[in-house]
Residue frames as qw, qx, qy, qz and C-alpha x, y, z in Angstrom:
[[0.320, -0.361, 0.656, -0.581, 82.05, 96.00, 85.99],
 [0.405, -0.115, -0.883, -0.208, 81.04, 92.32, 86.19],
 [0.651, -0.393, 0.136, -0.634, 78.04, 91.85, 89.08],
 [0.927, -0.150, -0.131, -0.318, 78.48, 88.53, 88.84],
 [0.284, 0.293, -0.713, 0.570, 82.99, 88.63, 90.57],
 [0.709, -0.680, -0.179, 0.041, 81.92, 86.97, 94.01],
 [0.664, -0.111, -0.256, 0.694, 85.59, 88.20, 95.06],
 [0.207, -0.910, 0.093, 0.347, 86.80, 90.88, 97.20],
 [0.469, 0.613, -0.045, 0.634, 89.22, 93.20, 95.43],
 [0.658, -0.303, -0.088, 0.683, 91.82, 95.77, 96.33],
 [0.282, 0.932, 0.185, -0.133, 91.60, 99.19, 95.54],
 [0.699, 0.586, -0.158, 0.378, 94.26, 100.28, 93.06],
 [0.067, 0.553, -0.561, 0.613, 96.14, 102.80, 95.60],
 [0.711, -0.620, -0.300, -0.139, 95.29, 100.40, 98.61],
 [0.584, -0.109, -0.394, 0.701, 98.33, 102.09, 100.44],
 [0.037, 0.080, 0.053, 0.995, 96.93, 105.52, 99.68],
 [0.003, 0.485, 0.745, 0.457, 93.20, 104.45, 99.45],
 [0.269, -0.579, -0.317, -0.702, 90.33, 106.16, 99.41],
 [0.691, -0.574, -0.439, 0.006, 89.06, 104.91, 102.76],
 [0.488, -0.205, -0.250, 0.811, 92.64, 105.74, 104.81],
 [0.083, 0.307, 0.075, 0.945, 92.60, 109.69, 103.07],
 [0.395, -0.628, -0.260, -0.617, 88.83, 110.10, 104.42],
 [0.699, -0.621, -0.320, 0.154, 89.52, 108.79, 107.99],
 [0.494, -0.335, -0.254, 0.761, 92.53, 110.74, 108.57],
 [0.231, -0.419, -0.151, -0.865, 90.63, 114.57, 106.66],
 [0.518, -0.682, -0.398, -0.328, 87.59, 113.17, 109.37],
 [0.628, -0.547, -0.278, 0.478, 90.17, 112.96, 112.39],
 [0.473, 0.141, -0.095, 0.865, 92.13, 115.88, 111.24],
 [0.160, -0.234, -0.204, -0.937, 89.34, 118.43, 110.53],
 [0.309, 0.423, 0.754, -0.396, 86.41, 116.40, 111.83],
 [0.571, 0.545, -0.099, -0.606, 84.98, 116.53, 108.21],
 [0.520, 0.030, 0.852, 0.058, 84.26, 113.51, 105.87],
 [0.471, 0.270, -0.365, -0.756, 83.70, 113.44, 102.16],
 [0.881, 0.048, 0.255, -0.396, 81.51, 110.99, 100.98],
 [0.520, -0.169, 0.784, 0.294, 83.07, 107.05, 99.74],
 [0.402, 0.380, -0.356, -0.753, 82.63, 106.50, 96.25],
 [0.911, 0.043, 0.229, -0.340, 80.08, 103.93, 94.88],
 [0.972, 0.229, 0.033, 0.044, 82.92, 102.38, 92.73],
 [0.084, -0.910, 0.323, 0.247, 86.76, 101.69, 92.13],
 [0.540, 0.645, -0.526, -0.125, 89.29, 101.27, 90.29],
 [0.873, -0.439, 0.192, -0.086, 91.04, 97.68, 91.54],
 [0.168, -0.673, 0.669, 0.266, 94.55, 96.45, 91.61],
 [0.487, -0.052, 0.773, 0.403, 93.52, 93.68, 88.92],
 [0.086, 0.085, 0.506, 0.854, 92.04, 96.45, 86.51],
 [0.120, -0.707, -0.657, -0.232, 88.08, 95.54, 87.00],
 [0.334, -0.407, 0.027, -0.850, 85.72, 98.93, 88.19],
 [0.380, -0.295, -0.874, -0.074, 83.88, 97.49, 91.13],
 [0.359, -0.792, -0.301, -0.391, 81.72, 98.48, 93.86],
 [0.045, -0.738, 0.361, -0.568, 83.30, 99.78, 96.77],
 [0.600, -0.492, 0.467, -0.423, 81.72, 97.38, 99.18],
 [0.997, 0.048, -0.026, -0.060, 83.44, 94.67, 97.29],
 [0.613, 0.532, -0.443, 0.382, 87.07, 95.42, 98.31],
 [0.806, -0.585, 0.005, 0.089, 88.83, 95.22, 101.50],
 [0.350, 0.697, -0.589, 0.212, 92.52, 96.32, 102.16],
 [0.423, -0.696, 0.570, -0.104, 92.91, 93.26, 104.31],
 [0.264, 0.363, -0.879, -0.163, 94.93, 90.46, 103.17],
 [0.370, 0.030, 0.842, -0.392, 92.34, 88.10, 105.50],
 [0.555, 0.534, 0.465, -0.438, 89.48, 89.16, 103.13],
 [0.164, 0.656, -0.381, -0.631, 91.02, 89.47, 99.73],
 [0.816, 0.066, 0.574, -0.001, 90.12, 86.72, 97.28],
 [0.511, 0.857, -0.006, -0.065, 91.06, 88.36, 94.03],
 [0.871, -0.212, 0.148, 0.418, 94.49, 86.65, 93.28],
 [0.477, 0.700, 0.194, 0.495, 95.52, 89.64, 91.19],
 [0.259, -0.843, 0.155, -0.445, 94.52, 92.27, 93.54],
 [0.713, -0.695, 0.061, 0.069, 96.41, 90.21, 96.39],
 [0.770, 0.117, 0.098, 0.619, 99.86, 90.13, 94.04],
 [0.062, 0.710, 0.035, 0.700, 99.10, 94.16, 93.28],
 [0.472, -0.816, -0.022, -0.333, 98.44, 94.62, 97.00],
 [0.901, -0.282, 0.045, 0.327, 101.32, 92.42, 97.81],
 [0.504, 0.240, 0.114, 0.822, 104.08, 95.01, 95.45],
 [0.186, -0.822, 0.067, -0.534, 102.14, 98.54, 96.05],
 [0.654, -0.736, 0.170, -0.052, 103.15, 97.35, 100.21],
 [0.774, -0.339, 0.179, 0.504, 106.53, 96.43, 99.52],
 [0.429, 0.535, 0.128, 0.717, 106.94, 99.33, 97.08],
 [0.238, -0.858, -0.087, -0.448, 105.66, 101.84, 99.48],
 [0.637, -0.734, 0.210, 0.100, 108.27, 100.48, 102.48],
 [0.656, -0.092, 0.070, 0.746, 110.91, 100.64, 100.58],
 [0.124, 0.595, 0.118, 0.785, 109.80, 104.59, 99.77],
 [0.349, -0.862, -0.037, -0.365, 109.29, 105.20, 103.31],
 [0.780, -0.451, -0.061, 0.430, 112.21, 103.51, 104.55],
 [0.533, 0.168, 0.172, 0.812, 114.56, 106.10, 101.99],
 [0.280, -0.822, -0.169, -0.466, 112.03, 109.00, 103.06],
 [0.728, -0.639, -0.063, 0.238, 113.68, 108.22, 106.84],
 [0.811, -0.202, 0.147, 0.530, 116.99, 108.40, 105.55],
 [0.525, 0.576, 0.176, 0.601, 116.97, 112.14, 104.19],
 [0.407, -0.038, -0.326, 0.853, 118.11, 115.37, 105.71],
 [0.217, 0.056, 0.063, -0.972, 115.37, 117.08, 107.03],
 [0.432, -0.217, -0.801, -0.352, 112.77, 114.48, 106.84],
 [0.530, -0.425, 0.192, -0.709, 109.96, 114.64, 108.96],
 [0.921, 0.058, -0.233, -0.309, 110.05, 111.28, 109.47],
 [0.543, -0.639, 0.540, -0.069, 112.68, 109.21, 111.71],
 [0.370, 0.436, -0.785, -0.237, 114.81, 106.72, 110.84],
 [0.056, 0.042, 0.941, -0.332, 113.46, 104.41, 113.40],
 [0.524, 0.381, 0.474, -0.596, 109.64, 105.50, 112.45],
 [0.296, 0.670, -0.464, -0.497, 110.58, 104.74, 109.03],
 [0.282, 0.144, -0.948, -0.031, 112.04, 101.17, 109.40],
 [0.280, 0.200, 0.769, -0.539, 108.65, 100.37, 111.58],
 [0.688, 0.374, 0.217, -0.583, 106.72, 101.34, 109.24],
 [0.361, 0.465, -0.738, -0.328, 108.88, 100.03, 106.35],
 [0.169, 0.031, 0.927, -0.333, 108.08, 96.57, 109.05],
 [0.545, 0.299, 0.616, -0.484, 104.57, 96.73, 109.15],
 [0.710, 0.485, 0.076, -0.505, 103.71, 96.92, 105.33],
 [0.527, 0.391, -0.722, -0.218, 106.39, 94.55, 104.46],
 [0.239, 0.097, 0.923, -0.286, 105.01, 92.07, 106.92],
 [0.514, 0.508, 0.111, -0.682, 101.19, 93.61, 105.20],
 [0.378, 0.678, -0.489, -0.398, 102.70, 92.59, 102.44],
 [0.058, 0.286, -0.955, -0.058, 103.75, 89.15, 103.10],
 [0.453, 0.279, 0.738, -0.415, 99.99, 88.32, 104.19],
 [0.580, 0.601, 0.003, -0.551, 98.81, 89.29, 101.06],
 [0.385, 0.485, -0.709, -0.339, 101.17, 86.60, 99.44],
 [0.142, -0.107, 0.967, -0.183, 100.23, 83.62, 101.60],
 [0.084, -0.386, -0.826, -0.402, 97.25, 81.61, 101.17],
 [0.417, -0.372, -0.190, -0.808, 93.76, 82.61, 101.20],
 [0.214, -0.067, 0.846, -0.484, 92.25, 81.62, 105.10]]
């Protein structure tokens, strides 16, 4: 873990991360595990937690914004083909919205750095 990366990073699953899972266990259950002091990142380094950021505004870590740029356009094309099975909880129209938002997620994360 370098101390001395001034960049934000991406956590490795930033579709899945760590942060998302604990807010939606605190809303489901009203229970909250604790964040972890470090993670894995989508250009390999271990870093502290409070140096990553799943938004594309704050990322500076040209790696982690290409990884964060394919994990969001891999995940909407798996939730757009999740819509489209028999018995899916999931709509076809809630499907292609979402399939929308993280390939739009997805395009910020390729444009430049603000």
């Amino acid at each position: 873990m370098g101390r001395d990366d001034p960049h934000i990073h991406v956590e490795v699953k930033v579709v899945r991360g760590q942060a998302a899972v604990r807010t939606m266990l605190a809303a489901t259950f009203g229970i909250a595990g604790d964040l972890p002091g470090v993670v894995g990142t989508g250009c390999g380094l271990r870093v502290p937690y409070a140096m990553t950021s799943p938004r594309p505004d704050r990322v500076t870590c040209l790696a982690c914004r290409e990884h964060a740029r394919s994990e969001h356009l891999r995940f909407a094309d798996e939730i757009e083909r999740l819509g489209t099975l028999p018995g899916s909880p999931v709509t076809p129209a809630d499907a292609r919205r979402t399939a929308e938002r993280h390939r739009a997620l997805a395009e910020e994360f390729s444009g430049s750095q603000g």
